[in-house]
C-alpha positions in Angstrom: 23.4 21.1 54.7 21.8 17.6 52.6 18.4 19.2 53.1 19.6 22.1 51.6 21.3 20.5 48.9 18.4 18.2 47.7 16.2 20.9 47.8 18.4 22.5 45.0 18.7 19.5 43.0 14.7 19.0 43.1 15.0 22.9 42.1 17.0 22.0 39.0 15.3 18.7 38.1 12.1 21.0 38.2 13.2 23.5 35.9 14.9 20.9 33.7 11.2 18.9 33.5 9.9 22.4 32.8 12.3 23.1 29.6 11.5 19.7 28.5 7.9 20.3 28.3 8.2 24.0 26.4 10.1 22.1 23.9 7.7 19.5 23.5 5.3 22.0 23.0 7.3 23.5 20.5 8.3 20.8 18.5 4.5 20.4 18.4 3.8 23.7 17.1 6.7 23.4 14.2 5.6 20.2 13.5 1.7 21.4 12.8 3.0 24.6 10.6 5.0 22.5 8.8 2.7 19.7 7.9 0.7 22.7 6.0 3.1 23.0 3.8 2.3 21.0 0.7 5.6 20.0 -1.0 6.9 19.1 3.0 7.2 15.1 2.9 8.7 14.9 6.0 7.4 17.4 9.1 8.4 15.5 11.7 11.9 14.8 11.1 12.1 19.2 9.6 10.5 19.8 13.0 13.6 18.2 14.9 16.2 20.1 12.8 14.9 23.1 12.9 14.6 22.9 16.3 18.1 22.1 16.9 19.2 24.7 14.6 17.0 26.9 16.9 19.0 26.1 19.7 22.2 26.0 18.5 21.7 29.7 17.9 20.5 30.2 21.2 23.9 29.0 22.8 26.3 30.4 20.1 24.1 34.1 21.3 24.7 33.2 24.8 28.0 32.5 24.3 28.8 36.3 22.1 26.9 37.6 25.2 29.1 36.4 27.7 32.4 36.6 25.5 31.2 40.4 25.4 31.0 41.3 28.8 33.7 38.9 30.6 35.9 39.9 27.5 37.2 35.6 27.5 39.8 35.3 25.0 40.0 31.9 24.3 43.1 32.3 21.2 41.3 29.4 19.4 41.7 29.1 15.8 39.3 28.5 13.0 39.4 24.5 13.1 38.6 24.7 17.1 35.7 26.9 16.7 34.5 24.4 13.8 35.1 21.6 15.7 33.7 22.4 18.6 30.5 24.2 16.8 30.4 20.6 14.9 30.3 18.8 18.6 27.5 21.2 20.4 25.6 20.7 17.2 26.2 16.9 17.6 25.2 16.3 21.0 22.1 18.5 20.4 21.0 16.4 17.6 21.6 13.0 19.8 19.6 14.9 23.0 16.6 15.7 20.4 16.5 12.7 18.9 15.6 10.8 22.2 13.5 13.4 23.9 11.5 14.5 21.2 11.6 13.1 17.8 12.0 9.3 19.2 8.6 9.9 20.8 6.8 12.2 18.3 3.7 9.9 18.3 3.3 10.6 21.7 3.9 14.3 21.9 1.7 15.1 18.9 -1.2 12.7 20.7 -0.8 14.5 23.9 -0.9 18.0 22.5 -3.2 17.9 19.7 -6.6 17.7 21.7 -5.6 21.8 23.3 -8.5 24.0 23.9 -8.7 27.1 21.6 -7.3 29.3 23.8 -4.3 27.2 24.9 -3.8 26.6 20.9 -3.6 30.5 20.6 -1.1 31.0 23.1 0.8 28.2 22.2 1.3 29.4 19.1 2.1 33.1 20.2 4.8 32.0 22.3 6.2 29.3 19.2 6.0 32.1 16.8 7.3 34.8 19.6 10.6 31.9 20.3 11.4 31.6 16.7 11.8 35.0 15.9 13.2 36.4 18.4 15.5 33.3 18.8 16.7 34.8 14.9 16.8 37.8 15.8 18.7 38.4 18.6 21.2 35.9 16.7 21.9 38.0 14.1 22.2 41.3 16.3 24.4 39.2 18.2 26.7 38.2 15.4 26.5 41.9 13.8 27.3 44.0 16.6 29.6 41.6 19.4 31.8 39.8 17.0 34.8 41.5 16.0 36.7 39.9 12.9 39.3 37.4 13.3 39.5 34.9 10.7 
């Protein structure tokens, strides 16, 4: 039964070290399309917003999914959904901070020496995450959410 048990949590701690280093590599990748922008002063710090703008939508369309199908009626009003949209964004922009634009040097060091072909896919899968990360969003938000407020 422990055996079992650790073997799960290694499990998880993989998969967690695994979504780290996809949104390392991300962040990377917004960071480089953004630093060709001319008038763009600051890449690095428009790299970590957008990418927790990116994932906030990612939750908030998990979250219409699931409200969907399990049909959760939570009877919250307008100020809890803003508050508690306000403290997801929050703890996102604290988790970024440290993991990724705290230690920008680093990632952008580490990732900038890619071979061409690794460069190619890395930026198939960054361009393939941002829109589709839009995307489904909006279809989210268009067709699951019925009007309340």
């Amino acid at each position: 039964m422990q055996h079992e048990l650790q073997n799960r949590f290694l499990d998880i701690h993989k998969h967690i070290k695994k979504l780290k280093t996809m949104f390392r590599v991300l962040y990377y990748w917004m960071y480089i399309t953004l630093q060709k922008i001319k008038t763009n002063d600051t890449p690095a710090f428009n790299s970590y917003i957008l990418i927790c703008l990116l994932q906030m939508m990612n939750i908030l369309t998990i979250a219409l999914i699931l409200n969907c199908f399990l049909k959760i009626n939570t009877n919250t009003d307008r100020n809890t959904a803003i508050y508690m949209g306000i403290a997801i964004i929050t703890v996102l922009y604290l988790v970024n901070y440290f993991l990724y634009y705290a230690k920008r040097d680093t990632i952008f060091e580490k990732y900038k020496g890619m071979s061409p072909e690794r460069k190619t896919k890395g930026q198939i899968y960054f361009w393939l995450y941002v829109v589709l990360s839009v995307v489904f969003f909006f279809v989210a938000g268009i067709n699951l959410v019925t009007q309340r407020f």
